[in-house]
C-alpha positions in Angstrom: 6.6 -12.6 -62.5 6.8 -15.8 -64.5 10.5 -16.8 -65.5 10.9 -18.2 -69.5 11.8 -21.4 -69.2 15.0 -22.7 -71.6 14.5 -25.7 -73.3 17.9 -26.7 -75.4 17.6 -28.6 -78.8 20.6 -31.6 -79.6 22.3 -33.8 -82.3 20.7 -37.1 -81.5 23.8 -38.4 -83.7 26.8 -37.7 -86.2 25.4 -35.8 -88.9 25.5 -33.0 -91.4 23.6 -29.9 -91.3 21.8 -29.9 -94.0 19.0 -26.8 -93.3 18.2 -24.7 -90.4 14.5 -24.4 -91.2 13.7 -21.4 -88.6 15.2 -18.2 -87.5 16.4 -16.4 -84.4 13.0 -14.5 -83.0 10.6 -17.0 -84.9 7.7 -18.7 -83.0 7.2 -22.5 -83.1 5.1 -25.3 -82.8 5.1 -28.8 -81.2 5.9 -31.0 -84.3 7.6 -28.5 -86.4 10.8 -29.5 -88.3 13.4 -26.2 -87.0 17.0 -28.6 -88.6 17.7 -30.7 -91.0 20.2 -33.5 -90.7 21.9 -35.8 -93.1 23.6 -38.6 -92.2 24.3 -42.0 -93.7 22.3 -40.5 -97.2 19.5 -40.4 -95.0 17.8 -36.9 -94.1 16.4 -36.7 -90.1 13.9 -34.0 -89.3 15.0 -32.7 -86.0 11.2 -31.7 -84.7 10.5 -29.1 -82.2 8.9 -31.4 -79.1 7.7 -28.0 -77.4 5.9 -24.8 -78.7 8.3 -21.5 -78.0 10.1 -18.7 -79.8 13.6 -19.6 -80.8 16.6 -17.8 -79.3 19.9 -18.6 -80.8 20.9 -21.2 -83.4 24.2 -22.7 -83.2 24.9 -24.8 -86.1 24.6 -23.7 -90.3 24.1 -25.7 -93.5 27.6 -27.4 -93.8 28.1 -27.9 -90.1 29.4 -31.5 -89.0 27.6 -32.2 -85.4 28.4 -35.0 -82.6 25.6 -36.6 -80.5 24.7 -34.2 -77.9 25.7 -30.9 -79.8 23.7 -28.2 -79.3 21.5 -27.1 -82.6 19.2 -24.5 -81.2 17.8 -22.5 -77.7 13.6 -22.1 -77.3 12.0 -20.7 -74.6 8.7 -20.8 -73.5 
């Protein structure tokens, strides 16, 4: 039997939450955008860098995170 493997999704910096772009159960792609970030006045795509179905989110619109928060859980 095949295990799911866990791939965990971070804050590569300070920043507001400015849109969670996917949903607990949806399926995604290599390149999709699954958070939005704002920091400085400057919006960052945070872009899914594996394909999987996403299992918990951890952050919402209005959320402040620090580098190396968790935003979301995929697995594969």
């Amino acid at each position: 039997m095949a295990r799911e493997q866990v791939t965990q999704i971070v804050a590569e910096m300070v920043a507001n939450v400015l849109e969670v772009a996917v949903a607990a159960g949806e399926h995604v792609e290599v390149g999709d955008t699954v958070v939005l970030l704002e920091s400085m006045k400057m919006e960052i795509p945070v872009i899914a860098e594996l394909a999987g179905t996403v299992v918990a989110i951890k952050v919402a619109p209005g959320d402040v995170v620090q580098e190396g928060d968790l935003l979301l859980t995929l697995t594969r």
